[in-house]
LOFI-333504 format. One record per atom (N, C-alpha, C, O): residue number from 1; residue in one letter; atom name; x, z, y. Coordinates in pm, 1 decimal. Each point is the difference from the previous one (the first is absolute). Layout:
! residues N
resi resn name u w v
NUM A CA X Z Y
...
! end
This chain:
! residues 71
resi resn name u w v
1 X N -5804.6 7172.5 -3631.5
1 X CA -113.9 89.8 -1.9
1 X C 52.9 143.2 5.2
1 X O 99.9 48.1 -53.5
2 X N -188.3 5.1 128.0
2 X CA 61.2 218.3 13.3
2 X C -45.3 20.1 -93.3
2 X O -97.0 -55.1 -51.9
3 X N 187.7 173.5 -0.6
3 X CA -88.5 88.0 -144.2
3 X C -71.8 96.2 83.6
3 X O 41.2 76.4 87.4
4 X N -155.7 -97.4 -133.4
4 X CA -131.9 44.3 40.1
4 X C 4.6 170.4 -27.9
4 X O 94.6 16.3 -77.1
5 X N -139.2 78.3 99.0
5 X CA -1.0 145.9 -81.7
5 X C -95.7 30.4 -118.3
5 X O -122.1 12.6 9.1
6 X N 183.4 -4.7 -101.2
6 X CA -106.8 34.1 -95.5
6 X C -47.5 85.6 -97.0
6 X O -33.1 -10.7 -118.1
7 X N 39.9 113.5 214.1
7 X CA -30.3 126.6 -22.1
7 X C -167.5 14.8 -18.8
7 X O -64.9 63.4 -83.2
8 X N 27.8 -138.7 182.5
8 X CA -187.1 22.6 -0.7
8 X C -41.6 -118.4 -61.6
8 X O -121.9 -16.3 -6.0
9 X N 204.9 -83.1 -48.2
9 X CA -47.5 -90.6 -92.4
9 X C -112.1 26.7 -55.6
9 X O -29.5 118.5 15.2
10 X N -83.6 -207.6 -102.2
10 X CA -91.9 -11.4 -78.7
10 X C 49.1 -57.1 -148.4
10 X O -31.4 -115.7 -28.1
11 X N 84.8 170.8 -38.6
11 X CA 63.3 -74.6 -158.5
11 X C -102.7 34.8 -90.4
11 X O -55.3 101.2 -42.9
12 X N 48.9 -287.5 23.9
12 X CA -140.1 46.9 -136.9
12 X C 114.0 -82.8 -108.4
12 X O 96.6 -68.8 33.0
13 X N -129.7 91.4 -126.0
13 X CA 73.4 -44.5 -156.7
13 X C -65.3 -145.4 -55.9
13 X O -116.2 -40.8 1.8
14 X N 201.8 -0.6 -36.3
14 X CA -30.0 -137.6 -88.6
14 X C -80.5 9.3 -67.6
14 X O 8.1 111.0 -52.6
15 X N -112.1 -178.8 7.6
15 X CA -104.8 -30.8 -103.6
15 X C 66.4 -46.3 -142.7
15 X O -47.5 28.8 -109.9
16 X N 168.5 -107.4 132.5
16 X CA 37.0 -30.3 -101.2
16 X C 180.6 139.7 -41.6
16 X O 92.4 -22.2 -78.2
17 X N -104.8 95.2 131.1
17 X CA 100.3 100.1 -17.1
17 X C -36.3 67.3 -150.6
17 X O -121.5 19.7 0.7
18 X N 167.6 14.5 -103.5
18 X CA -38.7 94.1 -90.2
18 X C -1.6 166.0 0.0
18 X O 39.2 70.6 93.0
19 X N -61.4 -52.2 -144.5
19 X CA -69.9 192.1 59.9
19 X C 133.3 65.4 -85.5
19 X O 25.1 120.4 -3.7
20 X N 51.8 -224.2 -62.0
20 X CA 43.7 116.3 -113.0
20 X C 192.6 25.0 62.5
20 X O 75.0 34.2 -91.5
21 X N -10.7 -49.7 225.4
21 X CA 46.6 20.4 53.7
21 X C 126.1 -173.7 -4.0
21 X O 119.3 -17.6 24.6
22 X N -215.8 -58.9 -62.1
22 X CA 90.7 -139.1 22.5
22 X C 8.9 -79.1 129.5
22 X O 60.8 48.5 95.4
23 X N -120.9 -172.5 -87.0
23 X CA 82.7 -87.7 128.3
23 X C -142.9 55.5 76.4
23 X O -103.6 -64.8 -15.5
24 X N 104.3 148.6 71.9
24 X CA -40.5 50.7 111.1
24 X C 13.9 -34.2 152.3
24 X O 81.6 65.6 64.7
25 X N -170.8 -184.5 11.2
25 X CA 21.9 -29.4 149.8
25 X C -131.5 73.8 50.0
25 X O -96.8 28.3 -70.5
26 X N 119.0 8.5 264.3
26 X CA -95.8 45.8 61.8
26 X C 45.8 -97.8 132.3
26 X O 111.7 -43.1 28.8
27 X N -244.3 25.5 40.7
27 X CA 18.9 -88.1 111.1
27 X C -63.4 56.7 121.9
27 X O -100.9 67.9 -18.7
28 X N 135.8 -81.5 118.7
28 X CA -71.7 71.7 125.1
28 X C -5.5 -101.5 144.3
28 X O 87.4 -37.0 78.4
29 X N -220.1 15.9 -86.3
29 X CA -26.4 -79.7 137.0
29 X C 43.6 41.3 118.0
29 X O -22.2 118.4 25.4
30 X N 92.8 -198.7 75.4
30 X CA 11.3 87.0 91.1
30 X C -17.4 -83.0 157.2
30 X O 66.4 21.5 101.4
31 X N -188.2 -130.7 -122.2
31 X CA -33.0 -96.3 89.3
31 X C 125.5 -91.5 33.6
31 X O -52.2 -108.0 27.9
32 X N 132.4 99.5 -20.7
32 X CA 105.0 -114.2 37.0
32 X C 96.0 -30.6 -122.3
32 X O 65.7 -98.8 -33.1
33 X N -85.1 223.9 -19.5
33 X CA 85.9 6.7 -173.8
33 X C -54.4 38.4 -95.0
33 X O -106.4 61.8 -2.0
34 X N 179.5 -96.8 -98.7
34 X CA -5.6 84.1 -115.0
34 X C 77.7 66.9 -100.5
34 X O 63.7 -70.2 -78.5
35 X N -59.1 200.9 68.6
35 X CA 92.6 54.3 -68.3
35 X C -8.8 9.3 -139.3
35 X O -107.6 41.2 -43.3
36 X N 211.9 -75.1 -52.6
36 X CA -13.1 42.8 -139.3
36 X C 93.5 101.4 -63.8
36 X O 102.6 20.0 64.9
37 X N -114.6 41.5 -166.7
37 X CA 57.1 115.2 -37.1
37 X C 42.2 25.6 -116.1
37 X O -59.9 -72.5 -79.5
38 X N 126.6 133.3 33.1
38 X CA 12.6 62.7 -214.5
38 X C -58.7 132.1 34.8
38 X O 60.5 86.1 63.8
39 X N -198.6 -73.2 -115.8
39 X CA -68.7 128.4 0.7
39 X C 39.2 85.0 -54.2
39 X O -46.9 110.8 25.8
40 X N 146.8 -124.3 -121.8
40 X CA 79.6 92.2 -21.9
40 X C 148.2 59.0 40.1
40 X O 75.5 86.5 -44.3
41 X N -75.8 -196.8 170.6
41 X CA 128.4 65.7 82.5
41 X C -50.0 -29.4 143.2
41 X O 44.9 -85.1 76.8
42 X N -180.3 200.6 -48.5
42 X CA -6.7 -36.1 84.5
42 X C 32.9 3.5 214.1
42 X O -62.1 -40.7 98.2
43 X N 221.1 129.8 -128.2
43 X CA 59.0 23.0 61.6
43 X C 140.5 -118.2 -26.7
43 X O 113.1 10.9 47.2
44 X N -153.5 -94.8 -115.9
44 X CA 134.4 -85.4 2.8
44 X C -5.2 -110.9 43.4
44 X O 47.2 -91.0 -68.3
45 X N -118.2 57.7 221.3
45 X CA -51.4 -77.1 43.3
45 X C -91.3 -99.5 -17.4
45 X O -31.1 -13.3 -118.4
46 X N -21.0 -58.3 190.6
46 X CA -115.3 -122.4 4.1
46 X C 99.3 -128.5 34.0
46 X O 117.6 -18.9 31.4
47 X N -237.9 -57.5 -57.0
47 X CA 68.3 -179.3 35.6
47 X C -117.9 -54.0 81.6
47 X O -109.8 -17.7 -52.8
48 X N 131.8 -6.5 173.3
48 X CA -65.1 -34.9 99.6
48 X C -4.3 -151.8 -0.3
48 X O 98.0 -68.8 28.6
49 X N -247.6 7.5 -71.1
49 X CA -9.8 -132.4 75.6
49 X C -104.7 -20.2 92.7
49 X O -96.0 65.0 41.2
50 X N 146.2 -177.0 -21.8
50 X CA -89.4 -88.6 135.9
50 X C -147.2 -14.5 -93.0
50 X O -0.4 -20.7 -121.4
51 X N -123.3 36.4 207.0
51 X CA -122.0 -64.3 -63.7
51 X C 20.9 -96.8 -106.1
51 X O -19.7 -6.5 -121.4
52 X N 79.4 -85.1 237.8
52 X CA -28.2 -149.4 -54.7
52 X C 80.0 10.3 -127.3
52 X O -46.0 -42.3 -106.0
53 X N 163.0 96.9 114.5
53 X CA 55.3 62.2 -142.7
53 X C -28.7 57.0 -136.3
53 X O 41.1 -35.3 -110.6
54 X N -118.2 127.8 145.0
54 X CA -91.6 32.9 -87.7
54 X C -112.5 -84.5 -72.1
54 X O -22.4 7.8 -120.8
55 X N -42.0 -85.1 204.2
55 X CA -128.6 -165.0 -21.5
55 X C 116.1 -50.2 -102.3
55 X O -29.5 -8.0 -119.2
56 X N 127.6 -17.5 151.4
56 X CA 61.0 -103.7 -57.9
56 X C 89.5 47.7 -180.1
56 X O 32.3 -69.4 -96.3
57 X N -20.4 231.8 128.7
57 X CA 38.7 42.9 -126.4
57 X C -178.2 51.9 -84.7
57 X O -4.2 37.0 -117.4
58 X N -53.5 -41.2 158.0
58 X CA -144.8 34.1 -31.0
58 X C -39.9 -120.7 -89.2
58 X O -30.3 9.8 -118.9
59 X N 34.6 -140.9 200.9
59 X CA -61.9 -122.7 -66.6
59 X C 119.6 -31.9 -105.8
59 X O -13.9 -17.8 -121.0
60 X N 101.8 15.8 175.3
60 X CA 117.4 -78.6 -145.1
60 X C -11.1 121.8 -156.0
60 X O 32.0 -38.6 -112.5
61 X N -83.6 185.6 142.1
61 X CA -16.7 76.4 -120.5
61 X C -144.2 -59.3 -29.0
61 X O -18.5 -47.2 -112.2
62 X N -68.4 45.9 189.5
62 X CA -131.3 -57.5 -66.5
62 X C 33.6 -126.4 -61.5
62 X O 20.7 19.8 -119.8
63 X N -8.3 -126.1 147.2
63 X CA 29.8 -137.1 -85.1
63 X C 81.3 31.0 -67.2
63 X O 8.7 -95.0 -77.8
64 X N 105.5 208.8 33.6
64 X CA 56.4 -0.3 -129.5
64 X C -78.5 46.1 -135.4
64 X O 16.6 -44.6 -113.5
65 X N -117.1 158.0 162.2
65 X CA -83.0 77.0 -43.5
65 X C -139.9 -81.4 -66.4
65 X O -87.7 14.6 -85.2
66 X N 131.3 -101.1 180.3
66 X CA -144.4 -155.4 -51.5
66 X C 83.0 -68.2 -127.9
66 X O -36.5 -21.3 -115.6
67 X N 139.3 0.4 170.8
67 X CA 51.5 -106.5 -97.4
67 X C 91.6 113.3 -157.0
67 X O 87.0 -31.8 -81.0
68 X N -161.8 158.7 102.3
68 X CA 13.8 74.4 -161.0
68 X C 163.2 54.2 11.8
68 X O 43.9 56.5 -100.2
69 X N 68.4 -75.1 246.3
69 X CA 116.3 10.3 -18.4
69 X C 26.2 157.8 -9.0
69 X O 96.5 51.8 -56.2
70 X N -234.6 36.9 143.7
70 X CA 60.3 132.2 41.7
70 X C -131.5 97.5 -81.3
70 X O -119.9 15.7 23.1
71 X N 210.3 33.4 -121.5
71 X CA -150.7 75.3 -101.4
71 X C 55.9 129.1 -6.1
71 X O -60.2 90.7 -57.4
! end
């Protein structure tokens, strides 16, 4: 996969990030990818996955989150 430019990115912040400067992620759609970030380094690059990549790290945090593992 090319690293995409992501300069004009769209980075919105985790829902589950805390405000008080801890594990802080931001993610940015970018139709074929998706980028993730440390919002607090956010010049210290992204981690680019595939869609289907993302579906697949998306559902395995939800069923941990079901089964009480990720609080």
């Amino acid at each position: 996969m090319n690293s995409p430019d992501l300069s004009t990115a769209v980075w919105r912040k985790s829902s589950r990030s805390d405000n008080n400067g801890g594990a802080c992620v931001e993610v940015a759609f970018l139709g074929h990818a998706v980028a993730v970030r440390d919002s607090k380094n956010p010049d210290g690059g992204a981690i680019l996955l595939k869609c289907s990549q993302w579906r697949t790290f998306i559902a395995g945090f939800r069923a941990d989150t079901a089964a009480g593992r990720n609080r």
